[in-house]
Backbone as numpy.savetxt, mean C-alpha at the origin, in Angstrom:
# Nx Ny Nz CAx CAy CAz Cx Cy Cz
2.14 21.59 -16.54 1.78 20.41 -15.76 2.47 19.18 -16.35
2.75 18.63 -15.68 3.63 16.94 -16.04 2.44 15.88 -16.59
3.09 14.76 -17.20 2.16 13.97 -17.40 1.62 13.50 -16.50
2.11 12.91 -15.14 1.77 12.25 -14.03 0.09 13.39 -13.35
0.63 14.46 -13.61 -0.08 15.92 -12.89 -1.14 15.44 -13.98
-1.40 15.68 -15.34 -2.53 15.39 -15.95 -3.27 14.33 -15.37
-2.63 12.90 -15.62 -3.33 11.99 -15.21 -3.99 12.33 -13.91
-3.47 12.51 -12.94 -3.85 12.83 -11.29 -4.98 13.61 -11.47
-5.05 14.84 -12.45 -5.77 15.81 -12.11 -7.49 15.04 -12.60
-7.47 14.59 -13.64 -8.73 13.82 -13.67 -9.56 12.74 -13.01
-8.30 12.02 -11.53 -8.80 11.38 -11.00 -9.54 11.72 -9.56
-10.46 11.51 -9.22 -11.57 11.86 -7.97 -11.11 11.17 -6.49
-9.46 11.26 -6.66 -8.49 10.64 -6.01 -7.75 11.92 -5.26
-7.03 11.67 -4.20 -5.93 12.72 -3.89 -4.63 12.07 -4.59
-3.70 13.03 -4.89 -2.66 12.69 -5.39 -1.49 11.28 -5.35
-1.17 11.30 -3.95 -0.77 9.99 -3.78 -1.26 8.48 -4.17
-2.73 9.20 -3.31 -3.10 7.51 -4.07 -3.78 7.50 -5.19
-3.37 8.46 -6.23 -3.77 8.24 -8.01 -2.56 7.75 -8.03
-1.48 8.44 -7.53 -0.16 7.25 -7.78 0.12 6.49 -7.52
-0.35 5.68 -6.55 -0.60 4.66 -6.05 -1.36 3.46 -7.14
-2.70 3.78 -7.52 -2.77 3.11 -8.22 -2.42 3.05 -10.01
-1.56 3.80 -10.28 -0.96 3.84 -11.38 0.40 2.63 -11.32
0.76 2.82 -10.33 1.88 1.94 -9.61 1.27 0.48 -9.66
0.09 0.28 -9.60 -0.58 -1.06 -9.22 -0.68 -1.46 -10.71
-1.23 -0.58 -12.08 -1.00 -1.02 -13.02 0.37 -1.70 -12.94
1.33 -1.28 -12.99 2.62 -2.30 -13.35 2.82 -3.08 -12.69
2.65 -3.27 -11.30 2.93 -4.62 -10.51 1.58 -5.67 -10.56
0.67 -5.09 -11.30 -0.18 -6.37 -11.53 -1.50 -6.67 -10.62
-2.15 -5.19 -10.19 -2.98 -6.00 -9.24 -3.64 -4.73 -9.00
-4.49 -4.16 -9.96 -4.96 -2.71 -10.09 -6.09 -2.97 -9.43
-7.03 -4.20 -10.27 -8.31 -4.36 -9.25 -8.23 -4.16 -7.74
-7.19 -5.06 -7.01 -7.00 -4.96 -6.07 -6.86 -3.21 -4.91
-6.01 -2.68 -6.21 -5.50 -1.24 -5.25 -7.08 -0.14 -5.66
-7.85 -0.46 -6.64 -9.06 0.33 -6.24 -9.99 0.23 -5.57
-9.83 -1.05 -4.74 -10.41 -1.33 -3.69 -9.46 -0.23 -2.42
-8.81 -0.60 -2.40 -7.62 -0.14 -1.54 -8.28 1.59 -1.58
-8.39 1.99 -2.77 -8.31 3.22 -3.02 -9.34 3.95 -2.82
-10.45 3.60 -2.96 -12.34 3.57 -2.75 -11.53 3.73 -0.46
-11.20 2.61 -0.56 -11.13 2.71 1.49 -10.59 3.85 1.78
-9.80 4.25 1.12 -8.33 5.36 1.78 -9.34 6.54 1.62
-10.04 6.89 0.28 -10.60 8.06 0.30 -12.49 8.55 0.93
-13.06 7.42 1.72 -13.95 7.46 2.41 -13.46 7.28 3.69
-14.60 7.59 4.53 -14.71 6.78 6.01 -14.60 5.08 6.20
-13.80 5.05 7.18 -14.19 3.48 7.82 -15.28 2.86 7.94
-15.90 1.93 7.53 -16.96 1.42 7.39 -17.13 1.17 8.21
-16.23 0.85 9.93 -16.52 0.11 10.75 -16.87 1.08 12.10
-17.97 0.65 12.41 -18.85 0.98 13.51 -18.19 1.25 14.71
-18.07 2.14 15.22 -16.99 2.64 16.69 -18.72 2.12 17.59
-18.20 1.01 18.45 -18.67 0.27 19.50 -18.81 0.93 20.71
-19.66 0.38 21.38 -19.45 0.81 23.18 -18.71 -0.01 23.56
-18.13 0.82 24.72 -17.27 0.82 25.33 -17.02 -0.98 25.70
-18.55 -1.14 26.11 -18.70 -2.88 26.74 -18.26 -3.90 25.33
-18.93 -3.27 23.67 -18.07 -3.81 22.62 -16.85 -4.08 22.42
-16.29 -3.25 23.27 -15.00 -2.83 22.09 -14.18 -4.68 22.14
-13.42 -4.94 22.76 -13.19 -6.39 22.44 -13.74 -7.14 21.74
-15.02 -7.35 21.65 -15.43 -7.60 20.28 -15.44 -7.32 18.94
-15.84 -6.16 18.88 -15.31 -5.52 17.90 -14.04 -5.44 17.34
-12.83 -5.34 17.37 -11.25 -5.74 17.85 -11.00 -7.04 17.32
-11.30 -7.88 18.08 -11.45 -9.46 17.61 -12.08 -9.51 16.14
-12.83 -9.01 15.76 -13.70 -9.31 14.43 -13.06 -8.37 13.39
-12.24 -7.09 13.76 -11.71 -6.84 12.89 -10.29 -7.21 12.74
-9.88 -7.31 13.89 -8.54 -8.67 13.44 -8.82 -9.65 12.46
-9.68 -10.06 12.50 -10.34 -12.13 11.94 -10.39 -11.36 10.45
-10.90 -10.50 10.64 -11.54 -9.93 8.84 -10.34 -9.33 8.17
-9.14 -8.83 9.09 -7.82 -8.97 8.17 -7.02 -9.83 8.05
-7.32 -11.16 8.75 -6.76 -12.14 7.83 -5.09 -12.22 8.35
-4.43 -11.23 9.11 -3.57 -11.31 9.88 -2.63 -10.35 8.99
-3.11 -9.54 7.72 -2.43 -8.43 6.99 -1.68 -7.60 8.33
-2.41 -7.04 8.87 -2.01 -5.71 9.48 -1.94 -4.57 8.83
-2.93 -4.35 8.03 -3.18 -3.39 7.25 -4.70 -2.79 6.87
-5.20 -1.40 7.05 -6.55 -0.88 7.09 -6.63 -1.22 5.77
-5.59 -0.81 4.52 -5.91 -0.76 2.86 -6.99 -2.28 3.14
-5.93 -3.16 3.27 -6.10 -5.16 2.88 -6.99 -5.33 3.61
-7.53 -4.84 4.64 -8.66 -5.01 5.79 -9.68 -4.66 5.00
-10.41 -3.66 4.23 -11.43 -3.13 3.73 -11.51 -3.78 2.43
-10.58 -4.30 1.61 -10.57 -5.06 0.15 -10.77 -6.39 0.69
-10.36 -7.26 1.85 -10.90 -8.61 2.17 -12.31 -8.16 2.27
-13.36 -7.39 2.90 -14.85 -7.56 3.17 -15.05 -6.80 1.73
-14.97 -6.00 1.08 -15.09 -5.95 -0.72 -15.11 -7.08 -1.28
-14.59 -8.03 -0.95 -14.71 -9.46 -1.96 -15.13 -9.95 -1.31
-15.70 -10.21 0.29 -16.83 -11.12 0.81 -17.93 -10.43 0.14
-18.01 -9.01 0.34 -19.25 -8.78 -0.21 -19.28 -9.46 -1.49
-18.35 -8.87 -2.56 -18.54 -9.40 -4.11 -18.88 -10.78 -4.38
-18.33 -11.49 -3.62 -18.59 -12.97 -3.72 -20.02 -13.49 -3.23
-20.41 -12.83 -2.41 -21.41 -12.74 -1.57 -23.29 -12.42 -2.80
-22.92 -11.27 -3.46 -23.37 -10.69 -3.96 -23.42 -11.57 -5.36
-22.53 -12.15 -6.02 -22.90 -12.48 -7.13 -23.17 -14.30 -7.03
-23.65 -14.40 -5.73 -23.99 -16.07 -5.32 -25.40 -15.67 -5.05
-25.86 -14.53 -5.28 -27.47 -13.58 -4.81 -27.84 -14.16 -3.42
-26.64 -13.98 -2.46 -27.07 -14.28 -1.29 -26.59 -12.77 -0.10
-27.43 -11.53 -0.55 -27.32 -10.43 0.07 -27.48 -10.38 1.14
-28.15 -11.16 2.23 -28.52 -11.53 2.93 -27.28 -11.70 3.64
-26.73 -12.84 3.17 -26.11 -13.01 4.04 -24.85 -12.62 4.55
-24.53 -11.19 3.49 -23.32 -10.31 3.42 -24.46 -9.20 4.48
-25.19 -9.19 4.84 -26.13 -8.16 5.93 -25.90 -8.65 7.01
-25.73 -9.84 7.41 -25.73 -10.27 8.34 -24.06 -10.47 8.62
-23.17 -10.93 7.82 -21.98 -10.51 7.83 -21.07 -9.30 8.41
-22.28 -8.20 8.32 -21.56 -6.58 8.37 -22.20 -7.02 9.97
-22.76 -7.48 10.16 -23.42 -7.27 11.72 -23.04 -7.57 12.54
-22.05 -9.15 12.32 -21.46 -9.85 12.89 -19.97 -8.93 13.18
-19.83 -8.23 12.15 -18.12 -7.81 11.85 -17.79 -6.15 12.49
-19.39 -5.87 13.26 -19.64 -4.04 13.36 -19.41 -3.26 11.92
-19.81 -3.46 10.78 -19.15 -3.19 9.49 -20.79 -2.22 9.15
-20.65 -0.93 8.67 -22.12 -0.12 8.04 -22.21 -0.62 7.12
-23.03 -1.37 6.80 -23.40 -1.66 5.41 -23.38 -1.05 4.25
-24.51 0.86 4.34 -24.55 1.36 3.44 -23.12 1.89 3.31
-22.34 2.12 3.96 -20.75 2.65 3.38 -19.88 1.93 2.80
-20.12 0.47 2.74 -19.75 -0.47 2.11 -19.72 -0.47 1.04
-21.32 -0.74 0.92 -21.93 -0.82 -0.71 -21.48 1.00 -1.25
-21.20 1.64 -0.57 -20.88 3.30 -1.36 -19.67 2.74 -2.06
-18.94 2.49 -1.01 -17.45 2.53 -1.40 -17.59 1.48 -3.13
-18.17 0.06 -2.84 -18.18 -0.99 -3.93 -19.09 -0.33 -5.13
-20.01 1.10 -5.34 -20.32 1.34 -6.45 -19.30 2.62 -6.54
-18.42 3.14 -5.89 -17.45 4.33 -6.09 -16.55 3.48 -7.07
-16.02 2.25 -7.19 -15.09 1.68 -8.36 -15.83 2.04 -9.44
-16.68 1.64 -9.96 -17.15 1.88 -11.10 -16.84 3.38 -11.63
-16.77 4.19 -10.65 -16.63 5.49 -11.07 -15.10 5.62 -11.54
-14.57 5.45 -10.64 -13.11 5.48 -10.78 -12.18 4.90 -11.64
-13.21 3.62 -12.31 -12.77 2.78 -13.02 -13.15 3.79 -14.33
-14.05 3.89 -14.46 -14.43 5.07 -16.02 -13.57 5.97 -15.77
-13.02 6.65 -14.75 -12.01 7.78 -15.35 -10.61 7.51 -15.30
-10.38 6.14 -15.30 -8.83 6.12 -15.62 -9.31 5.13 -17.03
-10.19 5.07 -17.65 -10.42 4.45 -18.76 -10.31 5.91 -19.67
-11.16 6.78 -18.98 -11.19 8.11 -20.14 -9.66 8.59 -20.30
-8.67 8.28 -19.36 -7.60 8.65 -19.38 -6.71 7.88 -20.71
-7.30 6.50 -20.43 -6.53 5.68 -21.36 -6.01 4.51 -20.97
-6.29 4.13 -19.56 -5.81 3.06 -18.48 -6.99 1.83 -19.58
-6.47 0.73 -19.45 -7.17 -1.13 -19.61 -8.30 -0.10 -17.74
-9.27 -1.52 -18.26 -10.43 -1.25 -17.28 -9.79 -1.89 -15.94
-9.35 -1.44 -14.86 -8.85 -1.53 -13.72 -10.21 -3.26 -13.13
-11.16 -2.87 -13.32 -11.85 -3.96 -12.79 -12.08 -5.98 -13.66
-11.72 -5.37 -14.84 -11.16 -6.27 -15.45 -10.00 -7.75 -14.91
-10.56 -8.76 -14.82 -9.54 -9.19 -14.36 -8.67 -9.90 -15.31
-9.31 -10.14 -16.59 -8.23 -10.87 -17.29 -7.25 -9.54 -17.79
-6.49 -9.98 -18.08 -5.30 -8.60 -18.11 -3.77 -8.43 -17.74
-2.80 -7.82 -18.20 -1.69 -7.90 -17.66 -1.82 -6.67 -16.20
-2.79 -5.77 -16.42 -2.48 -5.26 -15.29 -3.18 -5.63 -14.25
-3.79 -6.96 -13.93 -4.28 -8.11 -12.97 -3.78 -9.28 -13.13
-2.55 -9.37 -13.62 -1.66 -10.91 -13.61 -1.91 -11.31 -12.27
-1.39 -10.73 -11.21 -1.47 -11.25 -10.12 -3.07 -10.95 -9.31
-3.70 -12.32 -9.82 -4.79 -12.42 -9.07 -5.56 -12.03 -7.63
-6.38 -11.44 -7.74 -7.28 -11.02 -6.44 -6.10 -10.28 -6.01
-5.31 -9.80 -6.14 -4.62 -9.04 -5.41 -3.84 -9.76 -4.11
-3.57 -11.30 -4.60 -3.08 -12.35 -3.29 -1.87 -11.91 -2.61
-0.87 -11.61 -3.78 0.28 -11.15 -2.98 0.87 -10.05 -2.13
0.48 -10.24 -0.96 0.16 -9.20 0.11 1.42 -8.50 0.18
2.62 -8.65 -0.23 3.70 -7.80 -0.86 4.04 -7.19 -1.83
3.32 -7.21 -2.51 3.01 -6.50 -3.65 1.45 -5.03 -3.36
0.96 -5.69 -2.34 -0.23 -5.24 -2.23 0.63 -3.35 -1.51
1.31 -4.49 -0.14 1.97 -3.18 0.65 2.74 -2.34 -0.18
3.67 -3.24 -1.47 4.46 -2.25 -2.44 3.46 -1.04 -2.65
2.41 -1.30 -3.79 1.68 -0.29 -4.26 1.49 0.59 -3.31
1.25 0.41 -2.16 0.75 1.33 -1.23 2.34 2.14 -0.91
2.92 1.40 -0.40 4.29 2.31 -0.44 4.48 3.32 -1.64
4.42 2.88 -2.62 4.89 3.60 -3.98 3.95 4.90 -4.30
2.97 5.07 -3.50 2.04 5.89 -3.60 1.87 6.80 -2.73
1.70 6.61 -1.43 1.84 7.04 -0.26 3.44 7.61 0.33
4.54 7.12 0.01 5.58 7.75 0.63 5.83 9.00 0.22
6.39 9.64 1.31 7.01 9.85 2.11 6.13 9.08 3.29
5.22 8.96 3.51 4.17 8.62 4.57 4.58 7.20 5.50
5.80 7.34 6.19 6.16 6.72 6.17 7.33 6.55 7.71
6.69 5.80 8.46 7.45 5.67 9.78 8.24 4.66 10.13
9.16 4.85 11.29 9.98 3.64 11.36 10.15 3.61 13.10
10.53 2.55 13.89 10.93 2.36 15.05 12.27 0.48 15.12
13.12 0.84 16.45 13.51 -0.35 16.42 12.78 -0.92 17.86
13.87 -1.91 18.39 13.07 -2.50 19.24 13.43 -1.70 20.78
12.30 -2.20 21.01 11.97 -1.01 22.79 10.78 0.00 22.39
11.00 0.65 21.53 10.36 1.98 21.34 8.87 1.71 21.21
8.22 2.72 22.00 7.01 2.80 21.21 6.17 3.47 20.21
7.12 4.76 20.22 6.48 5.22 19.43 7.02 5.22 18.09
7.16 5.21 17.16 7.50 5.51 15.54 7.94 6.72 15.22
9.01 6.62 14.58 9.29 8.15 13.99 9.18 8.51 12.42
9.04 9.78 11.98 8.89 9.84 10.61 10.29 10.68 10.32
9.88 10.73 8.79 11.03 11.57 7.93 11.47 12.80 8.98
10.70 13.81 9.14 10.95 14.59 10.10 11.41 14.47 11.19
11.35 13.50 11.54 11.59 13.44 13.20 10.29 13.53 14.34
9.20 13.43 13.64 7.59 13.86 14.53 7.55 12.48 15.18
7.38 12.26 16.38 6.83 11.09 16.96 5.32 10.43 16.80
4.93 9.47 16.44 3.60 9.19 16.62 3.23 7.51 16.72
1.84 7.76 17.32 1.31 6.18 17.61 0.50 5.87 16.81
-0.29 4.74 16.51 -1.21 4.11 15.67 -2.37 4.43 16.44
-3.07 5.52 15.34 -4.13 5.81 15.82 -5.49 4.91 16.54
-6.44 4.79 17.35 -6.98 3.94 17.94 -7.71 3.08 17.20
-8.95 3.73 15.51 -9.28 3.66 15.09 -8.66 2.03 14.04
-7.45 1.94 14.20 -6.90 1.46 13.31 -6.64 -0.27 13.22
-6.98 -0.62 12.50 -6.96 -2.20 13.09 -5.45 -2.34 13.40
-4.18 -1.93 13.33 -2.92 -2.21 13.97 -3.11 -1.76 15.83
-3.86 -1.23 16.18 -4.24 -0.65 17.24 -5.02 -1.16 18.25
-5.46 -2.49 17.80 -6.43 -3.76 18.41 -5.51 -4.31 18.94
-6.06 -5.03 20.75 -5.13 -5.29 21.57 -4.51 -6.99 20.92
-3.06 -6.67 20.90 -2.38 -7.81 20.14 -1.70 -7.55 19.18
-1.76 -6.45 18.63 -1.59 -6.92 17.38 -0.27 -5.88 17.48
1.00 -6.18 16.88 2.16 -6.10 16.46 3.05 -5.08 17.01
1.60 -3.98 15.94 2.72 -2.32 15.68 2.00 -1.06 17.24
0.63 -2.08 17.82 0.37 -1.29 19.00 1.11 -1.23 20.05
1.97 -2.04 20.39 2.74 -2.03 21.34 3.79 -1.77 21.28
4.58 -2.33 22.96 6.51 -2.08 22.19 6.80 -2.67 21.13
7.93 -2.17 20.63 8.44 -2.90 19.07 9.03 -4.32 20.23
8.97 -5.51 19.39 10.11 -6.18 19.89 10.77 -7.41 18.77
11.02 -6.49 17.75 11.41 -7.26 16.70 13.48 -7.48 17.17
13.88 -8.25 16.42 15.41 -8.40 16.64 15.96 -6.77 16.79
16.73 -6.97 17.58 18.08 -6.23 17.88 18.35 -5.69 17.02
18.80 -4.44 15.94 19.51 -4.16 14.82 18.51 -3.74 13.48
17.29 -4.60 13.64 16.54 -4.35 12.92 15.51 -3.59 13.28
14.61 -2.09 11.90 13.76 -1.70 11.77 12.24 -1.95 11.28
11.19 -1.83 12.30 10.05 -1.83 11.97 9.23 -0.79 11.15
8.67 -1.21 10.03 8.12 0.00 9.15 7.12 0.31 8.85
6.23 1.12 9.06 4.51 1.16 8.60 4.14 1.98 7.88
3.64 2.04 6.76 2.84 3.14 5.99 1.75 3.50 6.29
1.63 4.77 6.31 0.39 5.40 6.90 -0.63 6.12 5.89
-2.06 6.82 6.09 -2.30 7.53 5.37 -2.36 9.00 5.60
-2.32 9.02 6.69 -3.09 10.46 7.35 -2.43 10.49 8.47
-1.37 11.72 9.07 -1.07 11.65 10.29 -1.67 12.91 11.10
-2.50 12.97 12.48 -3.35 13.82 13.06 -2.88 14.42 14.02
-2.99 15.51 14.38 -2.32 15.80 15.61 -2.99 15.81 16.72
-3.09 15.43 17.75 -3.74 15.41 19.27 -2.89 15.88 19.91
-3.62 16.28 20.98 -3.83 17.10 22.21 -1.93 17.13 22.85
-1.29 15.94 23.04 0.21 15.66 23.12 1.17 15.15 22.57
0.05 13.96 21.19 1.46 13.45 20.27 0.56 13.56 19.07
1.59 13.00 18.21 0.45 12.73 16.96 0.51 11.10 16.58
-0.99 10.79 15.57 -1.79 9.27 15.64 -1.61 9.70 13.86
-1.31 8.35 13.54 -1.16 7.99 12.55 -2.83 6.94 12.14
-3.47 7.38 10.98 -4.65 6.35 10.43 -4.33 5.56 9.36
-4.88 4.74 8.71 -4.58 4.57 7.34 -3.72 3.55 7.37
-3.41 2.55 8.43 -1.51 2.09 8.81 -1.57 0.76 7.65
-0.65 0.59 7.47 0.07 -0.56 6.91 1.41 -1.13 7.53
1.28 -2.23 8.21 2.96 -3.06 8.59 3.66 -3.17 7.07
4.71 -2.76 6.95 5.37 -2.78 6.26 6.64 -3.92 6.20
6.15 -5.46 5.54 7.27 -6.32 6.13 8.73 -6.14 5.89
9.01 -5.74 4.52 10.31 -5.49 4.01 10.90 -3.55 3.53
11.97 -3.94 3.69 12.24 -2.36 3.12 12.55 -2.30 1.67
12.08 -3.65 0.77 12.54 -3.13 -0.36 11.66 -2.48 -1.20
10.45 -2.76 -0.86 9.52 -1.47 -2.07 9.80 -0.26 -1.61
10.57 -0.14 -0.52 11.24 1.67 -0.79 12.14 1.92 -1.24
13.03 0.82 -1.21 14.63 0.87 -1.78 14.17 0.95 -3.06
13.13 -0.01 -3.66 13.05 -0.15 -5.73 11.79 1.10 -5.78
10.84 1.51 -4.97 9.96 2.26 -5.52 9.45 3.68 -5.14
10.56 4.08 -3.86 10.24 5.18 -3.56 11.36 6.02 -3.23
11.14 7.70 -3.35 12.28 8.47 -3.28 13.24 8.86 -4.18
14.56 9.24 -3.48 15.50 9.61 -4.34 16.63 8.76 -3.93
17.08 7.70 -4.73 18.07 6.74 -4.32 19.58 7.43 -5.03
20.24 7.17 -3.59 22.00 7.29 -3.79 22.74 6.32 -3.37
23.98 6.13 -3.96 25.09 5.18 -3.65 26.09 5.83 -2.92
26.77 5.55 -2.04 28.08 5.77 -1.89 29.11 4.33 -1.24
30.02 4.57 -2.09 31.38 3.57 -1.88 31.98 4.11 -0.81
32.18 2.60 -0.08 32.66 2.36 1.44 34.17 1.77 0.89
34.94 2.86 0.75 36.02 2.06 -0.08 37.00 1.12 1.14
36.91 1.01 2.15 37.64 0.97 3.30 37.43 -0.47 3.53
36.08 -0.84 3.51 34.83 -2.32 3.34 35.44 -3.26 2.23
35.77 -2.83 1.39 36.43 -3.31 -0.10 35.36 -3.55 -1.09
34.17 -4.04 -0.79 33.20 -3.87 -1.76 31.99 -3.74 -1.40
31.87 -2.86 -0.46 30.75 -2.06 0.85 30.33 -1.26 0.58
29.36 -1.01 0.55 28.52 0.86 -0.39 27.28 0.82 0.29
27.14 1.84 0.76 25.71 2.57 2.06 24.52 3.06 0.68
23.34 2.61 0.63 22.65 2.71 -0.37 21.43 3.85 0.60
20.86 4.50 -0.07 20.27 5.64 0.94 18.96 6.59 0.08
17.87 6.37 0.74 16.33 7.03 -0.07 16.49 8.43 0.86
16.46 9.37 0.20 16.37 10.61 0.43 17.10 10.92 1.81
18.41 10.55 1.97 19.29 10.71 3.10 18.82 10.24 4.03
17.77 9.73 4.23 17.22 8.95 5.23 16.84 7.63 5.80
16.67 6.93 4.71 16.69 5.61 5.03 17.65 4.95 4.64
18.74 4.29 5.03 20.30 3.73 4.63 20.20 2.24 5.41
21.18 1.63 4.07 21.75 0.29 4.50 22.91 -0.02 3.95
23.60 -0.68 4.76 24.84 -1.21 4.13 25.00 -2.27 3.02
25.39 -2.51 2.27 25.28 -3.18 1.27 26.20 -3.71 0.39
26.61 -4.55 -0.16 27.61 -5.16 -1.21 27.37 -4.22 -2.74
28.44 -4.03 -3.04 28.26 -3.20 -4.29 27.46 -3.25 -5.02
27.85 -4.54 -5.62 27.45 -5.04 -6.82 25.58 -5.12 -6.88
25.46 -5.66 -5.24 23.96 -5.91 -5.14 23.13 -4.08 -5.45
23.86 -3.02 -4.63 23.45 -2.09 -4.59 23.52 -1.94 -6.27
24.31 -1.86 -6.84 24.32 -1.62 -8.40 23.16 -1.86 -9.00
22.91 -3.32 -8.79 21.90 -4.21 -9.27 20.39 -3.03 -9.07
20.17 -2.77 -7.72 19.12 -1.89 -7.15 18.85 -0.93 -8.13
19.96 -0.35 -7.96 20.42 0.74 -8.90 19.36 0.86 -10.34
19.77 -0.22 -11.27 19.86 -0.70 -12.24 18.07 -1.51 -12.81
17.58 -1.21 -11.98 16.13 -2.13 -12.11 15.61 -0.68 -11.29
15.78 -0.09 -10.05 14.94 1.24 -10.37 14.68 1.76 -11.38
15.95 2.54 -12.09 15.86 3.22 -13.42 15.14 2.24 -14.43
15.10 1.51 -14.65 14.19 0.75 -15.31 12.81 1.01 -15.05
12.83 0.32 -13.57 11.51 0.60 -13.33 10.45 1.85 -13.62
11.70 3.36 -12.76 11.33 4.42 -13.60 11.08 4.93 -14.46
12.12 4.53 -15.89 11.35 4.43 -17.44 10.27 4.17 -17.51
9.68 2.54 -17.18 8.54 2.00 -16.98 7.17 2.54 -16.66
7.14 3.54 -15.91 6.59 4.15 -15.26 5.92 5.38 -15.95
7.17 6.75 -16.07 6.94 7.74 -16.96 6.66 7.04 -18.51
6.69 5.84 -18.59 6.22 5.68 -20.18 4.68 5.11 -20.01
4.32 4.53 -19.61 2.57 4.16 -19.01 1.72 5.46 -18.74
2.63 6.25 -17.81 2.21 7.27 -17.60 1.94 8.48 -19.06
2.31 8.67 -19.27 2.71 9.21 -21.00 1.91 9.02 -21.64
1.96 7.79 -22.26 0.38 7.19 -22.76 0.05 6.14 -22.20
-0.96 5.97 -21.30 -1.62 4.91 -20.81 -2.43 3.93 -21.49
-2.91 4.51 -23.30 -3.49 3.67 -23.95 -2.44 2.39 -24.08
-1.45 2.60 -24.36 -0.64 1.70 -24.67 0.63 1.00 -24.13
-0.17 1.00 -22.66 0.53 0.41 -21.92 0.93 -1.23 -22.01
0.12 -1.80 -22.32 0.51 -3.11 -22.58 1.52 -2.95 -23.99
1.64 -2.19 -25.16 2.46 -2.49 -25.70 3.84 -1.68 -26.29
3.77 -0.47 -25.33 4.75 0.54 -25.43 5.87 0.30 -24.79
6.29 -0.71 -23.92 7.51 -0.93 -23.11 8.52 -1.51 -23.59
9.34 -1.45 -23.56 10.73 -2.06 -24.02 10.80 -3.27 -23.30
11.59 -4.28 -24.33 12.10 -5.45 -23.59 12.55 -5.89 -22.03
13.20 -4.98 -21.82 14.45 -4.61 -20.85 13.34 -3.43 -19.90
12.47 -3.33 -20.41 11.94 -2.43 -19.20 10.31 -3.09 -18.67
10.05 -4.16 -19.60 8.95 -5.09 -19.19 10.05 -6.40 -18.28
10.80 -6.69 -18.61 11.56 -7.67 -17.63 11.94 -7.02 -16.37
12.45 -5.84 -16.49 12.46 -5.35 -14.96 11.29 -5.60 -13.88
10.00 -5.03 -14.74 9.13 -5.12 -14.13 8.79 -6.53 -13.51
9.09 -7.29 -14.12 8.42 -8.72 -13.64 9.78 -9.19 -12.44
10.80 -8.45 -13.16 12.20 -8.56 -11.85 12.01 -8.19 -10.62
11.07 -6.77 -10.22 10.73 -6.62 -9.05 9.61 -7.19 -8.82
8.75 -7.82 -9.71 7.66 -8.32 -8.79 8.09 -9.46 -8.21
8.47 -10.36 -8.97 9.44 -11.49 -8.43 10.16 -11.66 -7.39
11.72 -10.25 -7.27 11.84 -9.83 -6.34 10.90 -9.32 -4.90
10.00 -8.99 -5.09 9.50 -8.56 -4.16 8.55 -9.59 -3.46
8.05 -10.49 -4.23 7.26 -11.31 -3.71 8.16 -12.27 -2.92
8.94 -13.02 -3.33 9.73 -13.87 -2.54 11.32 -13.25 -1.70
10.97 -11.97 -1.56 11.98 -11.52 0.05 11.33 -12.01 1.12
């Protein structure tokens, strides 16, 4: 078994998203992704309405994501109304909150005492306490940077991972399987982005991470969704990255995650890519390795990377 396989195997997680939030240790926002992570591996908290609801319902879970477009960031915003809620000893009025929002209460509060659990077994592992917020692996507060947020989830979840341009409606994956955003899903509320036709620019791809894809009766529904704004937490954090020189271009090179996702690119920049993955990857298998000593086992050059893609990633 690998080190990654050890770690995984002790967590009360499915695989991806133990890597997922191992990934969140280094970009800074672990609290954040065990929220994330508590949602992905329960039920939706949110109350499937009648029929005469449903617009309501829709509307309120739009408002409660805050305009993410994402189930993870949707369920960690009402985790910190509750938390906030809860330590102002006004329970009350996080009850009345879930009522307003169609939100079950008791699956709520499951999910918000399931951290604690989860948090003790990546401590027995050797992980800093994930709920902790002072910390390098909570630099980035509350989990604000909602690009960083979608990284982790990318970095964990891919292959899981669809794309469409504009016209289309439906999304395609690695395979080639067609599918829609399942109904359930707050991307799936009338308005919102990734339910409808694409109609982003000409040339450009739309991207969503998913968790779970289902098959029905004629296509298959994707749950779990995430809009995915940029393609670079796949280019720096997921797959198997290759170069090839466009010698014809003069300094043109097609950069490409597992033969499948490609862009054209300036050398040097692709180099650069290049060059802060493998970093990043060191980074990674060494946390992973020993997790006690993650804050002080990294190399110079492989703790600056890290802060290179967060940097990077936050301001694309």
């Amino acid at each position: 078994m690998t080190q990654l396989g050890r770690c995984l195997s002790v967590l009360s997680l499915s695989p991806r998203i133990g890597k997922m939030v191992i990934w969140s240790y280094l970009l800074g926002c672990a609290k954040a992704a065990i929220d994330m992570a508590v949602a992905m591996s329960n039920k939706s908290p949110f109350i499937l309405p009648s029929p005469s609801m449903r617009k309501k319902a829709d509307i309120a879970k739009v408002s409660a994501g805050e305009g993410t477009e994402s189930d993870q960031i949707l369920i960690l915003n009402v985790l910190k109304v509750r938390d906030n809620l809860f330590r102002q000893g006004r329970k009350g009025s996080f009850y009345d909150y879930c009522k307003r929002n169609f939100i079950n209460v008791s699956t709520i509060n499951m999910m918000a005492d399931l951290r604690q659990n989860l948090s003790r077994e990546l401590q027995a592992i050797g992980f800093p306490d994930p709920l902790q917020s002072n910390g390098w692996h909570n630099r980035h507060k509350s989990g604000s940077n909602l690009i960083l947020l979608q990284s982790t989830l990318a970095a964990g979840l891919y292959p899981n991972v669809a794309t469409r341009e504009r016209g289309d409606v439906n999304f395609s994956t690695e395979n080639n399987r067609k599918a829609k955003i399942h109904l359930s899903s707050v991307n799936a509320c009338n308005g919102q982005e990734l339910g409808g036709k694409c109609n982003i620019a000409k040339g450009r791809i739309q991207y969503v991470i998913f968790g779970e894809m289902v098959r029905g009766v004629s296509f298959f529904t994707m749950n779990q969704t995430t809009h995915l704004y940029s393609v670079l937490p796949i280019l720096l954090l997921c797959g198997d990255f290759s170069v090839r020189r466009i010698l014809e271009v003069g300094h043109g090179s097609i950069m490409s995650i597992d033969k499948w996702i490609s862009y054209q690119c300036r050398y040097d920049i692709t180099y650069g890519l290049a060059l802060l993955r493998r970093r990043l990857n060191m980074a990674f298998w060494k946390i992973v390795s020993d997790p006690s000593s993650m804050n002080t086992s990294l190399e110079d050059s492989e703790q600056t990377a890290v802060e290179i893609a967060c940097l990077v990633l936050s301001n694309h």
